[in-house]
C-alpha positions in Angstrom: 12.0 135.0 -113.4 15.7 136.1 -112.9 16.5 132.2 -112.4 15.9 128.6 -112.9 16.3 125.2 -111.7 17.7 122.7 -113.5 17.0 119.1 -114.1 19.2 118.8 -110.5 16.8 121.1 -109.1 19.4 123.8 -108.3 19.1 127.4 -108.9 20.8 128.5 -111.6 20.9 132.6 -111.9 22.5 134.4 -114.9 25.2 135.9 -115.9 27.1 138.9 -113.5 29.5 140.9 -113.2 32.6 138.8 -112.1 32.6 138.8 -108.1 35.2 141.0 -106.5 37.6 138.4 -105.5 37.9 136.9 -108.8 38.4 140.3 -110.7 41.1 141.1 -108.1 42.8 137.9 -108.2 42.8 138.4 -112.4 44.1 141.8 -112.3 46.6 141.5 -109.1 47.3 137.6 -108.9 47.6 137.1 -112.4 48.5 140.8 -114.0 45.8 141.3 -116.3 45.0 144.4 -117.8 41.9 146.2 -115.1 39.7 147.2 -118.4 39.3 143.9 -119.6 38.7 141.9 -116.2 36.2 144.5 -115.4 34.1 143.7 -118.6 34.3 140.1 -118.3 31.4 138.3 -117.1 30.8 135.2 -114.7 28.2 132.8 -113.9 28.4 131.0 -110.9 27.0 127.6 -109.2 26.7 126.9 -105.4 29.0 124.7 -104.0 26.9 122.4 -102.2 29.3 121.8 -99.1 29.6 125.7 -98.2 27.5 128.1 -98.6 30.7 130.8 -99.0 31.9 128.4 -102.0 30.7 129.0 -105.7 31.9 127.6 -108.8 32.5 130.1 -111.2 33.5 130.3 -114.9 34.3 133.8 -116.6 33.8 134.7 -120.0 33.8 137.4 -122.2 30.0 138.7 -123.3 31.1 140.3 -126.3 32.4 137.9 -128.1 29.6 135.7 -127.0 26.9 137.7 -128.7 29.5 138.4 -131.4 28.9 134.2 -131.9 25.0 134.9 -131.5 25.7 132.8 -128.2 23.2 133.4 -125.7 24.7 132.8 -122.2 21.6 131.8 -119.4 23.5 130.4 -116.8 26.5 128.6 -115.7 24.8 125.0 -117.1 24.6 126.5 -120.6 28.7 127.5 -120.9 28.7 123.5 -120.7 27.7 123.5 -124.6 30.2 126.3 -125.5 33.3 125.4 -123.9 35.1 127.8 -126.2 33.7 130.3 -124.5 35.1 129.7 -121.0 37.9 132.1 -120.2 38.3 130.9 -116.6 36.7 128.6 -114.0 37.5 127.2 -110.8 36.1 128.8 -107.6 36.2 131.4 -104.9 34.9 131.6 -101.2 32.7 134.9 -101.1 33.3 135.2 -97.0 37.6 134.5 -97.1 38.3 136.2 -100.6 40.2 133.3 -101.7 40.0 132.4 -105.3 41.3 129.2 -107.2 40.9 129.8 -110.8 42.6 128.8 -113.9 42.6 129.4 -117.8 40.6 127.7 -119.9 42.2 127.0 -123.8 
């Protein structure tokens, strides 16, 4: 399957391309060059007080598999911290994004 559950029982789906909103915030908001946002990836979690609301966290897939890092889902950038560009969240419906960088 394209997803899982995990031991909370949510769904858990891999990693995308980074949503609209949070590409646009990275490259207008935040001035970052449009080639590398647009090849970053994100996973995302479902915020569980509004369905508009995910928690996301971007990272760079490259360097991942560069590590031999398999990335599943947004549970499993829990053990490789390193590998967290950004996280925060974004509401899908109102565009707004409230990210910030990871060290």
């Amino acid at each position: 399957m394209f997803w899982k559950k995990n031991s909370g029982g949510e769904k858990l789906s891999p990693p995308k391309n980074i949503p609209e909103a949070v590409g646009r915030y990275l490259v207008v908001g935040l001035g970052k060059n449009p080639d590398w946002v647009w090849n970053l990836k994100a996973t995302l979690r479902n915020n569980d007080k509004d369905k508009d609301v995910f928690q996301v966290r971007v990272f760079d897939q490259s360097k991942a598999a560069s590590q031999k890092i398999r990335v599943q889902d947004y549970a499993s950038l829990s053990e490789h911290p390193e590998l967290i560009l950004y996280e925060g969240w974004f509401n899908k419906k109102t565009f707004e994004v409230k990210i910030e960088a990871k060290e």
